[in-house]
GUFINU-408552 format. One line per 4 residues: number of its first residue (from 1); their letters; for each residue x, y negated, z of C-alpha. Coordinates in steps of 0.1 Angstrom, whole numbers. Example, Ala and Ser with C-alpha at 12.3 -4.5 7.8 and 13.67 -1.06 7.14 Angstrom:
# residues 2
1> AS> 123 45 78 | 137 11 71;
# end
This chain:
# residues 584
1> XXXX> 1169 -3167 1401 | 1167 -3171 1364 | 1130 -3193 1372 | 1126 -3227 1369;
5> XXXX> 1125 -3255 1392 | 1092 -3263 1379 | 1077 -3228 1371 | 1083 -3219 1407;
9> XXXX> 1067 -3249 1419 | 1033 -3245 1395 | 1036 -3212 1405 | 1031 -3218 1442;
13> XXXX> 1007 -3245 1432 | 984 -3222 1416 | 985 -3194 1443 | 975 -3222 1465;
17> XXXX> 943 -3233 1448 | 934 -3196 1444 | 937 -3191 1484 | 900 -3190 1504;
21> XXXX> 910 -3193 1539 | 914 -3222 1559 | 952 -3218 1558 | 958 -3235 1528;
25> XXXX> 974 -3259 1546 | 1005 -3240 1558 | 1009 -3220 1532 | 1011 -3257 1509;
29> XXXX> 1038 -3265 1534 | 1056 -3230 1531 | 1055 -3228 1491 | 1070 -3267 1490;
33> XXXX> 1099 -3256 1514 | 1101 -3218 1494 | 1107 -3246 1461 | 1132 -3267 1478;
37> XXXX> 1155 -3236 1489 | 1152 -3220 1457 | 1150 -3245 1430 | 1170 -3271 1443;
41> XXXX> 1206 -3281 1438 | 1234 -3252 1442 | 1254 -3270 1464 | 1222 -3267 1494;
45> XXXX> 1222 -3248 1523 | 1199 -3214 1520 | 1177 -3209 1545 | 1199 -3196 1573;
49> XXXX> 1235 -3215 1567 | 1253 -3228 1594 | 1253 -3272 1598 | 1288 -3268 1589;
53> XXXX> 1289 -3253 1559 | 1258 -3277 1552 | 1285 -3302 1553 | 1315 -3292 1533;
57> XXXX> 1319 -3307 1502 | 1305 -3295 1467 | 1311 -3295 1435 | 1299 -3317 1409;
61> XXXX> 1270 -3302 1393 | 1274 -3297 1354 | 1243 -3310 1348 | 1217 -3333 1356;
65> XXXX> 1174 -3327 1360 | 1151 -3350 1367 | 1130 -3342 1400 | 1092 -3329 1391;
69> XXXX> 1058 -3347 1407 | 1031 -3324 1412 | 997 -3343 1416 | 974 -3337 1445;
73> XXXX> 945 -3323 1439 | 911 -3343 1430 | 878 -3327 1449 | 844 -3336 1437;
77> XXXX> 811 -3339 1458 | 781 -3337 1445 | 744 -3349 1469 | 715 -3338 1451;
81> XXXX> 683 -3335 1465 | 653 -3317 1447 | 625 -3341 1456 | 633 -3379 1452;
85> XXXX> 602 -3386 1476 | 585 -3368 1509 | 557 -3379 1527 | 563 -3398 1561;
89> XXXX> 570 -3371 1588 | 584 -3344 1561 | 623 -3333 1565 | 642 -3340 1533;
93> XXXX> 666 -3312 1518 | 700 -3321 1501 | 723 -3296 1486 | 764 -3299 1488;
97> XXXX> 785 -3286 1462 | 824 -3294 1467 | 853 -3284 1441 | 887 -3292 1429;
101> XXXX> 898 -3284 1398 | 866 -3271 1386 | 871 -3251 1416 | 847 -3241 1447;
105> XXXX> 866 -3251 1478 | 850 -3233 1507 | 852 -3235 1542 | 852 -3270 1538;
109> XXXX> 835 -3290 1566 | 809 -3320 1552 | 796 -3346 1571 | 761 -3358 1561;
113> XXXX> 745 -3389 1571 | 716 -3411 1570 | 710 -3444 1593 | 729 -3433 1629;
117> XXXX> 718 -3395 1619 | 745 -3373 1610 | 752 -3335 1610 | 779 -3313 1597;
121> XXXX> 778 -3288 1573 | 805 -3260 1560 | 803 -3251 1525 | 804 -3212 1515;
125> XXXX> 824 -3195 1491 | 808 -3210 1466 | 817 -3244 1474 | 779 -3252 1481;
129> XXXX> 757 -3259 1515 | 727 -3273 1527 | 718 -3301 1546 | 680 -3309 1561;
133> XXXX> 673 -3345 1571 | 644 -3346 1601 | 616 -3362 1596 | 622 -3383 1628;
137> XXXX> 654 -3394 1612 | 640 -3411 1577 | 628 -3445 1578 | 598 -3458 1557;
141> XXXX> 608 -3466 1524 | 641 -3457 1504 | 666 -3438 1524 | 704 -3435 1514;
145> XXXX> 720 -3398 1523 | 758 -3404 1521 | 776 -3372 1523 | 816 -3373 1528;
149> XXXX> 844 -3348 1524 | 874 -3359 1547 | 900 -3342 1526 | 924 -3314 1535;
153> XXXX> 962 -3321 1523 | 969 -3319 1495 | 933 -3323 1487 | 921 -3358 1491;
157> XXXX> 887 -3372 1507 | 856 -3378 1488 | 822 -3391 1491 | 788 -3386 1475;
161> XXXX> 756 -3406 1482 | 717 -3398 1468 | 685 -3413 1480 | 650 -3400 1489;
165> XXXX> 618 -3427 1489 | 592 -3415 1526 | 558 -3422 1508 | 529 -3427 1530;
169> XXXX> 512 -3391 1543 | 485 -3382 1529 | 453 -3382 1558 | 426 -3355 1555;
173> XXXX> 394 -3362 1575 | 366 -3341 1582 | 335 -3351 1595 | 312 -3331 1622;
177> XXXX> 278 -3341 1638 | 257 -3329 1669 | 227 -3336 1680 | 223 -3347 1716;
181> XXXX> 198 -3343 1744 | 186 -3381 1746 | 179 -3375 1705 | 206 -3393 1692;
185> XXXX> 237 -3381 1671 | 274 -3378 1678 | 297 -3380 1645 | 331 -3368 1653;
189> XXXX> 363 -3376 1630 | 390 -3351 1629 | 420 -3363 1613 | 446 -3338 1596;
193> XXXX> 479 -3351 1598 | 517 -3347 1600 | 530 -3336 1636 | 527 -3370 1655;
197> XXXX> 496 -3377 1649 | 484 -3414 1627 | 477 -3441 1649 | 449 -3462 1635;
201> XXXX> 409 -3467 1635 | 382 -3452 1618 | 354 -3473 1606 | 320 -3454 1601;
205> XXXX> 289 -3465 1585 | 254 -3451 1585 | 231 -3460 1552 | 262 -3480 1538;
209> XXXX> 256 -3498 1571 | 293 -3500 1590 | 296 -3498 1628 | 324 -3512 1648;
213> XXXX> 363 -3496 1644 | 368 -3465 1665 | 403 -3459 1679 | 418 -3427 1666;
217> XXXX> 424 -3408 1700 | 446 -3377 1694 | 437 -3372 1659 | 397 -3376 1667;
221> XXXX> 373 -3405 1670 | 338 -3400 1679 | 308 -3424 1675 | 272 -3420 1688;
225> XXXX> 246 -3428 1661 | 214 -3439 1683 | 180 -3421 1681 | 162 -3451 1659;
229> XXXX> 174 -3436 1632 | 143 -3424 1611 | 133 -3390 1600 | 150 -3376 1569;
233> XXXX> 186 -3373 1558 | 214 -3403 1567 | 241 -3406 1546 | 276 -3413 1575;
237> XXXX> 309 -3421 1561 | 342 -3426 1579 | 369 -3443 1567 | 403 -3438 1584;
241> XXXX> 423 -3472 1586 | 458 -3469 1589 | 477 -3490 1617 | 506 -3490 1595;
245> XXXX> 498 -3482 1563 | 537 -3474 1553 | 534 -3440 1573 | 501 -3430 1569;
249> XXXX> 475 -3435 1538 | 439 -3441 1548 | 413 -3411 1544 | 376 -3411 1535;
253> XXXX> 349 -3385 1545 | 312 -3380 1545 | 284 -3359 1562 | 246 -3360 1564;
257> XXXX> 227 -3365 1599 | 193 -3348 1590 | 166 -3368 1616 | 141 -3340 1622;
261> XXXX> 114 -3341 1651 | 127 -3320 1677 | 120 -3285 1683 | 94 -3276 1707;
265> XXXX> 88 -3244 1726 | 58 -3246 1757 | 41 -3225 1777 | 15 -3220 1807;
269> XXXX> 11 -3204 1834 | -17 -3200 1865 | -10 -3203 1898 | -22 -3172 1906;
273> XXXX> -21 -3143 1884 | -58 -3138 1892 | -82 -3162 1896 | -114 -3159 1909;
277> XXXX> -148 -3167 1888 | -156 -3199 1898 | -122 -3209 1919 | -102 -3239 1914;
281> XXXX> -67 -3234 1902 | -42 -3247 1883 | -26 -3245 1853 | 13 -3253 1849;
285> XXXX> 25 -3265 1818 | 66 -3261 1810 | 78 -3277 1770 | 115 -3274 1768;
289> XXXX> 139 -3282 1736 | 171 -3270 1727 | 180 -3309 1725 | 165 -3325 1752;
293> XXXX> 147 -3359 1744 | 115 -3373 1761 | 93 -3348 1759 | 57 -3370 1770;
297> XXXX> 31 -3359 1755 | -9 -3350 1753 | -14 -3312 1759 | -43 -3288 1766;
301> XXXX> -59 -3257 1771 | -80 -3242 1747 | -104 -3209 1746 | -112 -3211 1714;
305> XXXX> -123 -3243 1702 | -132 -3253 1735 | -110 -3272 1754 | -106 -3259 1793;
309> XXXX> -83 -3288 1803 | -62 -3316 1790 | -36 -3339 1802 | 3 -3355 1797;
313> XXXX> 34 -3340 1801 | 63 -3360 1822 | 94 -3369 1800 | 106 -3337 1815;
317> XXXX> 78 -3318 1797 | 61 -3309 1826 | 24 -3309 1835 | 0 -3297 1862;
321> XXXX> -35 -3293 1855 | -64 -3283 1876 | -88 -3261 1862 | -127 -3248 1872;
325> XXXX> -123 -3210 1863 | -154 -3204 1847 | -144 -3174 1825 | -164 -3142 1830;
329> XXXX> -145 -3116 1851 | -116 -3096 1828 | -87 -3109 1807 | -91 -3143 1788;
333> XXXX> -66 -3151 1762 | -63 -3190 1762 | -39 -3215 1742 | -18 -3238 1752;
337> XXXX> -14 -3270 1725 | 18 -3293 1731 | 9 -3324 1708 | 41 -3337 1704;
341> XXXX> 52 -3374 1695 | 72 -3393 1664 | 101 -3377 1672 | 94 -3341 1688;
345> XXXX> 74 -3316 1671 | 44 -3299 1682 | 42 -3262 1699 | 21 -3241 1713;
349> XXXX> 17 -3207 1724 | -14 -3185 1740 | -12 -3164 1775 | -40 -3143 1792;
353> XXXX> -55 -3153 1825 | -73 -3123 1846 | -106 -3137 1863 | -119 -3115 1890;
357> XXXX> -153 -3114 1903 | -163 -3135 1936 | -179 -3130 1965 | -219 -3141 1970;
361> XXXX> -235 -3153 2004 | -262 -3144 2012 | -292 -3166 2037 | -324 -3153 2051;
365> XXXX> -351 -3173 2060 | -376 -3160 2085 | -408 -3172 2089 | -417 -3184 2122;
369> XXXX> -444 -3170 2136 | -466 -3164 2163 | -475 -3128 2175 | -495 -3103 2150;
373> XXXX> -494 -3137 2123 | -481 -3131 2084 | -453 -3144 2075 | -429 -3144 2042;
377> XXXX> -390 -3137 2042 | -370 -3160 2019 | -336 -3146 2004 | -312 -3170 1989;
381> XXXX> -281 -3157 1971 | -258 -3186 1971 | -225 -3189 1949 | -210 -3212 1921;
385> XXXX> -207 -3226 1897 | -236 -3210 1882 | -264 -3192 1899 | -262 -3155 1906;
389> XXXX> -285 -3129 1894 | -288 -3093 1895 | -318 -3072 1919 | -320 -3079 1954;
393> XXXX> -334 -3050 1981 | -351 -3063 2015 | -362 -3041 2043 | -381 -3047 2070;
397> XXXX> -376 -3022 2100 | -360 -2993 2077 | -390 -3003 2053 | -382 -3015 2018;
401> XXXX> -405 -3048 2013 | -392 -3055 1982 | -370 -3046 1952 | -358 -3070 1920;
405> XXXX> -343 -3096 1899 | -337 -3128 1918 | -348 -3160 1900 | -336 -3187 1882;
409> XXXX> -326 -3198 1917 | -309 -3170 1929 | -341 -3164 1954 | -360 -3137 1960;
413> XXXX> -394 -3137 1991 | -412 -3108 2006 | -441 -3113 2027 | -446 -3095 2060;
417> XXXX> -482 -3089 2081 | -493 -3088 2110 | -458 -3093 2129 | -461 -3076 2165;
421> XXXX> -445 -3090 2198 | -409 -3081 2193 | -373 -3076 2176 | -373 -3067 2139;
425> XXXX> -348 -3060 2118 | -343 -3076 2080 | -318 -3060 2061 | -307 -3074 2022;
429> XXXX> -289 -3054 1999 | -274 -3076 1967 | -258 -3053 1938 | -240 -3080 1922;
433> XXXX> -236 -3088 1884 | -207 -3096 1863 | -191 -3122 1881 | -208 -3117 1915;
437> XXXX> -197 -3090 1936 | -223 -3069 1960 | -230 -3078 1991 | -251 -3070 2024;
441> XXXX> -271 -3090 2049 | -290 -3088 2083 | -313 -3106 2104 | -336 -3105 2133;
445> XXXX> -371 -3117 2134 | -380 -3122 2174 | -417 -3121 2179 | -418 -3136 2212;
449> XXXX> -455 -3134 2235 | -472 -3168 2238 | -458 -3188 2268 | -476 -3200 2296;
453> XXXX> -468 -3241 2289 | -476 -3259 2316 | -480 -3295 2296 | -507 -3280 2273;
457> XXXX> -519 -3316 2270 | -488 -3332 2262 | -482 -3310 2237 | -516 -3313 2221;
461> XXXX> -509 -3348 2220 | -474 -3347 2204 | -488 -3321 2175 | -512 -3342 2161;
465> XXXX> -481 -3365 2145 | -454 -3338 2150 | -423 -3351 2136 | -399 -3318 2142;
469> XXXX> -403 -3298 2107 | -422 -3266 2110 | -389 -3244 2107 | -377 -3257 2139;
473> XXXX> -373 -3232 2170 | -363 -3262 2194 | -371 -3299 2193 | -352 -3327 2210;
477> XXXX> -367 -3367 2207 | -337 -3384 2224 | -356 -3419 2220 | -383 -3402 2244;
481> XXXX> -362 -3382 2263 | -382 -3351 2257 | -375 -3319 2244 | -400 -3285 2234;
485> XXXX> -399 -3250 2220 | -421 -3245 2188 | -433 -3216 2164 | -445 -3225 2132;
489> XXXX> -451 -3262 2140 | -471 -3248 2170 | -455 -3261 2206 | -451 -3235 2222;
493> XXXX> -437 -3250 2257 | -432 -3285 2264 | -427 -3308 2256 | -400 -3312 2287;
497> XXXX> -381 -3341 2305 | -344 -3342 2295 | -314 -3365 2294 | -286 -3365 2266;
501> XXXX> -252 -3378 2260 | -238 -3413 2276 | -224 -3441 2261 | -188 -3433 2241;
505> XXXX> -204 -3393 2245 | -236 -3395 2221 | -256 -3365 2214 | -253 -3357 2172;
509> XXXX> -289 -3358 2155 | -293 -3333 2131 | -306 -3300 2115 | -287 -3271 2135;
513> XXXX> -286 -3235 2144 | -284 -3215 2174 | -248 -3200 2179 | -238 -3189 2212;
517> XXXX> -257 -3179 2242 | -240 -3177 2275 | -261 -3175 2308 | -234 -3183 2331;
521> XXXX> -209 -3207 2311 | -182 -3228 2329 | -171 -3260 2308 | -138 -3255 2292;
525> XXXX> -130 -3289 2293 | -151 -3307 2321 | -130 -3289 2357 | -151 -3255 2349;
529> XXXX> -179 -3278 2357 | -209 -3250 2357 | -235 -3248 2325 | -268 -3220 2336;
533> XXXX> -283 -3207 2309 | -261 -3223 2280 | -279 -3220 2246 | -252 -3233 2218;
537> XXXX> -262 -3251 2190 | -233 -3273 2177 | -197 -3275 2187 | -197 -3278 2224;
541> XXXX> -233 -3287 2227 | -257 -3271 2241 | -292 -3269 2261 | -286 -3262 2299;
545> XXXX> -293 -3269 2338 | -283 -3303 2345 | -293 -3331 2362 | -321 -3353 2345;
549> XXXX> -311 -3391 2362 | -271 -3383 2351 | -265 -3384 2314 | -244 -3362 2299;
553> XXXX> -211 -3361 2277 | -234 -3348 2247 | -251 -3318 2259 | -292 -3318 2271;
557> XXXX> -298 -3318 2306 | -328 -3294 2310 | -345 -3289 2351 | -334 -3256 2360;
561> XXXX> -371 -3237 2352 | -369 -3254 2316 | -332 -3244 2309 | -343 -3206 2313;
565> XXXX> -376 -3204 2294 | -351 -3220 2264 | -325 -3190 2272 | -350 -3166 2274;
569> XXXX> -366 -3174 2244 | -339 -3190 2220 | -320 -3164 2200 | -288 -3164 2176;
573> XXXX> -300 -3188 2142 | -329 -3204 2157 | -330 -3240 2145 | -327 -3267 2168;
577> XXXX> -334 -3306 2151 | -320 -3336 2172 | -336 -3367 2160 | -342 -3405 2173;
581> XXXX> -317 -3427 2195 | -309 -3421 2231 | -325 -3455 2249 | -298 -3464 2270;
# end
């Protein structure tokens, strides 16, 4: 009452685009029915009144107003975007701002799309939102974004549209190297790129010299730069080459491949930690790099300036070289020299070796002679390499003989006079030097009384052109079949009938020593075939009782008398020379 038809209605109207809530819509619809009922003609039914009063006739109104169109309201959209450009396999960002009447409309649902990609958005109280395009959904080149407001009566629809350019990504590439065992190079590529990863190849070059393409492999392509390259520093470039070049843009990176010789560490070893002066040992030579390579080289051992031993290492740097220790007794600090090659360096490194002294042997020589004769006792001192010296002490029967320096020769003599029938002892006492160590001897001399010989005259006949040397206890001539005892040259008994070794069983000529006596021997080998009076003088041979028509399987057959006089007067050292050739 006492309001206009159309100040009701604009009123309503303007509550209507003041309300924030989602309602808008019925409470339109309630303020268009609250204007009908109120403001329109007098003669219509209130809310309420019955159908038939809704019926009954009116009176004519007095006057006459024309009815009042209110206009719908116009929204506005507005897609903006604050970069017109991303790089492929960036999300875009729009923002939303929707109003009516200069008005924020909120709650208002937007659809945004791009290609088949669409998502909804709800704009706030502010009549704004934000919509994010995914990377996955933009296409290469220019991308229209439509965004579209379906309307909300009274409000009608509206659309917006802005566009966004995907620019190729941007590539970073880095560029490693290693060094490998064989002596080559590997370059390795590492691409930095959008999530995905850029398909593509990357071309290398060495010296401005490029290589074949490399497929990019999960971000990464490798290459192996072989070892010709020469010493110094290699200038390597990669160049990443898009497959399509739309997405991605190419990249370029460089390193430098120093060529150095390889690093070299070596060292040596004996086999023993202590060698014996003058032993044979060996030296073990290991050269190892952090790198590998073929490590074949020269290499040696040095004291001093001198040079021990020299040789070549395997292409596994290792080497085995045997040595003559000739150092003097104590700690020897020696060097070991890895030459190297064109591409691996040289090493080399010292060690100490500990030489010890060695032991000394010691032969005596006794003059053979006949009862109350003079005589001389020879000492040797025999080691190696060089000659030992230092005093020597010899006594003869508990009495010293002599005392001194050996020679040159490692020898020392002391004579000895009128010799009795007999056993004497020799004793040699040696008190080493620096490299020899002390050592002791004995001996007997066995003065034996003159035989009774019973072939006097063949022996005076076989002395006149004698051909067993003088040193000789025991003679055998296998080309005469013969066989005698001697002292000093002098025959002594025999010479004696014998036989020697058959066919495929030859007796062994030689220079040899008395070694075993055994009066009663049994062969070991022959059915315990019996042996009287078995005097030993190499291996299984010996002199003893056998028969003289029956040869033998390399031992000498003496007659049973004969077999004992050589028992009885052969002792332990006495030498025995075999010579000539057995006649049958």
């Amino acid at each position: 009452p006492g309001m206009s038809r159309v100040g009701v209605c604009n009123g309503g109207f303007h509550m209507f685009a003041s309300a924030k809530k989602r309602s808008v819509r019925l409470m339109a619809t309630a303020l268009v029915l609250i204007c009908l009922a109120a403001c329109g003609p007098a003669d219509q039914p209130q809310a309420g009144a019955t159908a038939s009063a809704a019926k009954a006739p009116t009176a004519a109104p007095t006057s006459t107003e024309a009815p009042v169109t209110v206009p719908a309201p116009t929204a506005k959209l507005l897609l903006t975007t604050s970069e017109s450009s991303v790089e492929f396999g960036s999300p875009a960002t729009f923002a939303v701002e929707l109003t009516a009447g200069n008005k924020p409309i909120s709650d208002a649902v937007v659809q945004v799309w791009v290609g088949s990609a669409t998502q909804q958005v709800t704009t706030d109280a502010a009549g704004k939102a934000s919509a994010s395009i995914e990377a996955a959904d933009l296409r290469d080149g220019t991308n229209t974004v439509t965004a579209e407001f379906a309307g909300d009566d009274p409000i009608e629809s509206t659309s917006a549209t802005a566009t966004v350019t995907v620019t190729p990504a941007q590539v970073q590439l880095a560029l490693a190297s290693t060094a490998n065992p064989a002596g080559s190079t590997t370059v390795s590529a590492t691409l930095t790129t959008k999530p995905g990863g850029a398909a593509g190849t990357v071309i290398f070059d060495v010296d401005g010299a490029a290589m074949d393409p490399v497929a990019v492999v999960d971000n990464a392509a490798t290459v192996e730069i072989t070892a010709t390259l020469g010493l110094g520093d290699h200038l390597v470039t990669g160049t990443f080459v898009p497959e399509n070049s739309a997405q991605y843009a190419g990249g370029v990176a460089s390193t430098t491949v120093s060529v150095t010789k390889i690093a070299t560490t070596v060292v040596a070893t004996a086999a023993k930690e202590s060698v014996r002066y003058g032993d044979q040992s060996t030296f073990s030579i290991t050269v190892q790099s952090a790198v590998g390579g073929d490590l074949t080289s020269a290499v040696s051992i040095s004291d001093g300036s001198t040079v021990i031993v020299e040789g070549t290492t395997d292409a596994a740097g290792l080497a085995s070289l045997p040595f003559l220790n000739r150092a003097d007794p104590g700690q020897q600090t020696y060097t070991v020299n890895f030459v190297g090659s064109e591409a691996v360096g040289a090493s080399s490194s010292q060690f100490v070796l500990n030489t010890a002294q060695t032991n000394v042997d010691i032969s005596i020589t006794k003059p053979s002679i006949s009862p109350n004769s003079d005589g001389t006792i020879v000492v040797s001192l025999i080691g190696t390499p060089d000659k030992p010296t230092g005093l020597v002490t010899i006594t003869f029967d508990g009495t010293e003989i002599a005392s001194g320096p050996v020679d040159a020769e490692g020898v020392i003599s002391a004579p000895v006079t009128a010799v009795p029938v007999g056993s004497h002892d020799i004793a040699v006492a040696y008190a080493g030097d620096a490299r020899f160590e002390a050592n002791t001897a004995t001996s007997t001399l066995s003065i034996k009384p003159p035989l009774d010989n019973p072939n006097a005259d063949g022996a005076a006949a076989i002395e006149a052109t004698n051909p067993c040397p003088v040193t000789a206890a025991a003679c055998v001539d296998l080309t005469n079949e013969l066989a005698w005892l001697q002292s000093g040259g002098k025959i002594t008994y025999g010479p004696v009938s014998m036989t020697s070794g058959r066919a495929g069983h030859r007796t062994v000529v030689g220079n040899f020593n008395v070694y075993w006596l055994d009066k009663h021997h049994k062969s070991s080998i022959f059915n315990d075939a019996p042996m009287p009076n078995s005097v030993f003088f190499v291996g299984g041979i010996a002199f003893h009782a056998g028969s003289l028509s029956v040869q033998s399987h390399g031992c000498i057959h003496l007659s049973n008398a004969a077999s004992e006089v050589f028992f009885d007067n052969l002792v332990l050292g006495d030498e025995v020379v075999v010579f000539g050739t057995e006649p049958y």
